[in-house]
C-alpha positions as CSV (number, residue, x, y, z in Angstrom):
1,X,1.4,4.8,9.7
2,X,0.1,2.2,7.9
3,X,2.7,-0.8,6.1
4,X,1.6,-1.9,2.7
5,X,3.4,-5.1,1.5
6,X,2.2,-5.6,-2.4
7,X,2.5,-8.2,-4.7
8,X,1.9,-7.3,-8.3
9,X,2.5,-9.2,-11.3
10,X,5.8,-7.9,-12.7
11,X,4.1,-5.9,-15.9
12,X,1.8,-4.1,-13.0
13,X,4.5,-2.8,-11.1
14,X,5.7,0.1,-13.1
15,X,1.9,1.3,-12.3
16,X,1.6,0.6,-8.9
17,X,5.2,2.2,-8.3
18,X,4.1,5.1,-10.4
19,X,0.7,6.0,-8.3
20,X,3.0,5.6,-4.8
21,X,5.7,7.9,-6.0
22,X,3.4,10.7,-6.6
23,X,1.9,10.6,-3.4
24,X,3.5,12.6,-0.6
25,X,2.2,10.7,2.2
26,X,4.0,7.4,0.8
27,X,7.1,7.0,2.2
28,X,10.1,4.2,2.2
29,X,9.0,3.0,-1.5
30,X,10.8,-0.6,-1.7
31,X,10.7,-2.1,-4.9
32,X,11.6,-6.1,-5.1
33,X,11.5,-7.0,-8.5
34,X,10.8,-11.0,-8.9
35,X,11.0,-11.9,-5.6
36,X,7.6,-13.2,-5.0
37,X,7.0,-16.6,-5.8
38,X,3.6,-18.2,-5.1
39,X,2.2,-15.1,-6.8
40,X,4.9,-14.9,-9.2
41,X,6.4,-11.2,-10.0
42,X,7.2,-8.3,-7.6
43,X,7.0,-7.6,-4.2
44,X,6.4,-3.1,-3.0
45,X,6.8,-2.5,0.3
46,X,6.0,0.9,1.7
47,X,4.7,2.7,4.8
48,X,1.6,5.4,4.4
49,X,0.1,7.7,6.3
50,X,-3.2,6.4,8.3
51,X,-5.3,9.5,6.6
52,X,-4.7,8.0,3.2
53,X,-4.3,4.4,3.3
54,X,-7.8,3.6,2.6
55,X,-7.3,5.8,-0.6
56,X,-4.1,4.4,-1.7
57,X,-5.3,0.6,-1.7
58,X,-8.7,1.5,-3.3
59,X,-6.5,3.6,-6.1
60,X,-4.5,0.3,-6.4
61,X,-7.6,-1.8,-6.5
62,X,-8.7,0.7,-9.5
63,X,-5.9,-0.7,-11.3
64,X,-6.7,-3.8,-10.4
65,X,-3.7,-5.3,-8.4
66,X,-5.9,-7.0,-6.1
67,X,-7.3,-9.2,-9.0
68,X,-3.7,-11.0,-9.9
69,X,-1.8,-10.2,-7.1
70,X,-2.1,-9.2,-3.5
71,X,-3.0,-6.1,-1.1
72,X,-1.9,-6.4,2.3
73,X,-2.0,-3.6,5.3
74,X,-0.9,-3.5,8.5
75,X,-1.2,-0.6,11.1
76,X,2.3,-0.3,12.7
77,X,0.9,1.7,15.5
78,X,-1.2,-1.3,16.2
79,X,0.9,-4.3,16.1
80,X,3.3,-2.2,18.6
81,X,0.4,-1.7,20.6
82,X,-0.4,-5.7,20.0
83,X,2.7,-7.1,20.7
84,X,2.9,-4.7,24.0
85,X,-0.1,-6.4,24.8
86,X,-2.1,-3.2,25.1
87,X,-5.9,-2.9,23.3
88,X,-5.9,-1.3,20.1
89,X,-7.7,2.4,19.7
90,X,-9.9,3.7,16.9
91,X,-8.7,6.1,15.0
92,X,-10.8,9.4,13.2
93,X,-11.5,9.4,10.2
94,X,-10.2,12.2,8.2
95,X,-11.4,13.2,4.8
96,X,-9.6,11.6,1.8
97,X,-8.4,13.0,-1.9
98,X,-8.1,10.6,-4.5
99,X,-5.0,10.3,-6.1
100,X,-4.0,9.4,-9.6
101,X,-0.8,9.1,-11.6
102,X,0.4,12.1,-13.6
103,X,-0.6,10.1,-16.7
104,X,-4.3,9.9,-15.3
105,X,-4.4,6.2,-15.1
């Protein structure tokens, strides 16, 4: 699994949360809503499959969250693996769909 931790100005949230809820993999969607404050608006928190991570950030970047606010991921598997102090693996790479929000966006 793969932990996203997003910061979005608060009119870009309602888009961001609307392309994470219709994707399957997503899971534990956790909305903060004007929480951030360096990057003022809203904070999404949510954990992803490793298969489509890659796809999810590059569908946020399409709406371009990256631009005002802030993409971060982190690979749980890894930082267990990290703070275990054991080396970190490779993982395949699987083949990715692209996802979009029912309204097409």
């Amino acid at each position: 699994m793969v932990h996203l931790r997003i910061v979005v100005p608060s009119y870009q949230a309602d888009h961001a949360l609307e392309l994470l809820n219709a994707v399957p993999s997503v899971r534990n969607v956790v909305y903060l809503r004007g929480v951030a404050q360096r990057l003022e608006g809203d904070v999404i928190l949510c954990d992803v499959t490793r298969e489509d991570a890659s796809v999810i950030v590059s569908d946020l970047r399409e709406l371009d969250i990256d631009k005002e606010g802030k993409l971060h991921r982190a690979h749980l598997h890894d930082e267990a693996r990290v703070a275990a102090g054991l080396p970190i693996g490779r993982s395949r790479r699987v083949g990715h769909t692209r996802y979009k929000t029912p309204g097409g966006a």
